[in-house]
C-alpha positions, 0 to 999 in steps of 0.5 A: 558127081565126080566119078574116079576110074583108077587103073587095075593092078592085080597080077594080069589084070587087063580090064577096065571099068568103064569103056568110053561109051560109058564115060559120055553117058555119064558126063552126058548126064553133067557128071566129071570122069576121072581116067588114071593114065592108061587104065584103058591100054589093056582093053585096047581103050587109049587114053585119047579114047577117054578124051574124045568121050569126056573124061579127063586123064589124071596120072596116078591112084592117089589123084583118082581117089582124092579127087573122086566120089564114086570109086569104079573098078574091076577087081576088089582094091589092094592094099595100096588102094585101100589107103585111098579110101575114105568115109566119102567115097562110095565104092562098085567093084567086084569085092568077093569079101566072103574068102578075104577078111582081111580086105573086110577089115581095112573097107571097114576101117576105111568108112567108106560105102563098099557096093559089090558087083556080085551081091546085086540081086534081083527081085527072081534072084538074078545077079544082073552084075555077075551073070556077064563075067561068069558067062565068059568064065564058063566059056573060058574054063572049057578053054582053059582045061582043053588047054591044060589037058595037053601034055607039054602042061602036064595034062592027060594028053587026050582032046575034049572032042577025040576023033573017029575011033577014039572016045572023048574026054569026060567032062563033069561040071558040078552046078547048072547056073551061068557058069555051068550052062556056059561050060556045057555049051562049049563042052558040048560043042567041041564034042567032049563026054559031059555031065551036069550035077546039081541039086536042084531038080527044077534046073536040071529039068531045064538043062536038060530040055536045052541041051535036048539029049546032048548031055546027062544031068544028074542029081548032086550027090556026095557019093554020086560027086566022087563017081563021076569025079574019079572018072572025069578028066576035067571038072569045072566047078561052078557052084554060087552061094551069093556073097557066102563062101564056096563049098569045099566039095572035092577033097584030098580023097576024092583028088586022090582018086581022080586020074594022072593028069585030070585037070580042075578049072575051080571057077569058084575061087573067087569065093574061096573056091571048091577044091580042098587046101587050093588057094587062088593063083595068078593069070603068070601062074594058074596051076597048082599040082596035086598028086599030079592033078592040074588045079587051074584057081586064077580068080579073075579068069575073064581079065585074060579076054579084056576086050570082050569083058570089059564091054561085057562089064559095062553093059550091066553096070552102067545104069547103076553107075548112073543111079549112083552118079545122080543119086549118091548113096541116096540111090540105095535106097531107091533100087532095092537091087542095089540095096542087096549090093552094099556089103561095107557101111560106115565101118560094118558089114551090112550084108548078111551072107559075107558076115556069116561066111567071114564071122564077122559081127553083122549090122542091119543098113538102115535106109 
């Protein structure tokens, strides 16, 4: 199969989606590479990288997709890629399709196989794609909020740790998955105040066990949210419903009520995010102010540590990435973790969840 890896061109998007590692597992297995030039350069992957692996370096979009098969990237085609779609083209990237309708429609348009990283499940409900990327997202919200918790970016000017003699900061993380259990550990690390809420008891059962002490877990509440939000002086959102919209669990109310200068990292942009009226912004400009709470809604936050996500990325991906490249489409029928990625079929949209959340008429895939 000829396999296309276009370069990435979202506002700071530095990613890749296949490190040279990956390109001779698959030219190893007698598949073609297609690498457009300097794809890599932001991963600190050169193009002579790509060479020695395998791959062959072409030099625009347009020649990527008219000549591949199987499409591979990061983040979910703009419009200028959309075009370059077709009905042959099978293509595994991060969609999110559940806070875009409009991209929902031009995939549909396009005919083409469109395969989600994020929708690929596990028969235990795992996200095997997902789980590196919110690692690092987890990680990287604490970062992020110490960062905008300083005063010189409009924060509080208080230190997540504190000193001896001065109280740290309350953190509130609102869900206990991937990207909650990663905040907290950084949190916790740098010896910040923090609090778990979630809804499911069994979890917090399990959080608490890990952290033996180190933090609170609390049952998740509307009443007990606005509490301990009001109180925070950084909230991480991380709550996931699979291929489904966020919840919109702050509102204007309870922002009106959180503290000058308190910062949320809204980790669940990406699916339309949890915070009231935000809307997603760029690495360029991550912030937006309400009533002088810093909302911190950039949806590819991992593409701020390439080299470290990139890796991460084709990791996890590469055994699909091989399936697809020996099997074609036929691999969905094959590996029913795979089956759950396919969002787009044929002009549908074929996975349940992502039609519900964008009300969209929904069409069973049939295998």
């Amino acid at each position: 199969m000829k396999i296309g890896i276009p370069k990435e061109i979202l506002d700071q998007e530095f990613r890749v989606a296949l490190t040279p590692a990956g390109v001779y597992a698959l030219t190893s297995h007698g598949h073609e590479v297609y690498v457009q030039k300097f794809a890599g350069t932001g991963s600190s992957i050169s193009d002579a990288d790509f060479i020695k692996a395998g791959a062959v370096i072409l030099e625009s979009t347009q020649e990527i997709f008219d000549i591949s098969n199987l499409i591979l990237k990061v983040k979910q085609p703009l419009d200028t890629e959309c075009k370059y779609l077709k009905p042959s083209h099978i293509l595994f990237t991060y969609l999110h399709l559940a806070a875009d309708k409009k991209l929902a429609q031009d995939l549909c348009k396009s005919k083409a196989t469109c395969i989600a990283y994020e929708t690929i499940e596990l028969s235990n409900g795992a996200l095997p794609l997902l789980t590196p990327m919110s690692e690092i997202a987890g990680r990287m919200s604490v970062q992020i909020g110490a960062h905008h918790l300083e005063k010189y970016f409009g924060g509080r000017g208080i230190m997540l740790g504190g000193v001896p003699g001065v109280e740290p900061a309350n953190v509130v993380i609102i869900g206990g998955g991937t990207v909650g259990i990663n905040a907290a550990r950084m949190a916790v690390g740098l010896g910040a105040n923090v609090v778990i809420l979630d809804n499911n008891l069994n979890r917090l059962r399990t959080l608490d066990e890990y952290f033996t002490g180190r933090l609170h877990t609390v049952y998740s509440t509307q009443h007990k949210l606005a509490e301990l939000v009001s109180q925070a002086d950084l909230v991480i959102t991380a709550v996931l419903l699979t291929g489904a919209k966020a919840p919109k669990l702050i509102n204007s109310e309870l922002l009106a009520n959180m503290k000058s200068g308190a910062v949320i990292v809204d980790v669940a942009i990406d699916q339309g995010g949890c915070v009231e009226n935000v809307k997603p912004t760029k690495h360029s400009e991550p912030v937006m102010k309400i009533n002088n709470i810093n909302v911190y809604a950039v949806p590819n936050i991992p593409g701020a540590v390439p080299v470290t996500s990139t890796y991460a990325l084709t990791n996890a991906t590469l055994p699909y990435v091989i399936k697809l490249a020996n099997n074609g489409y036929n691999a969905v029928t094959q590996d029913l973790s795979l089956l759950k990625g396919v969002n787009v079929h044929s002009g549908m949209i074929v996975h349940k969840a992502v039609a519900e959340a964008l009300e969209m008429q929904f069409s069973t895939l049939k295998v």
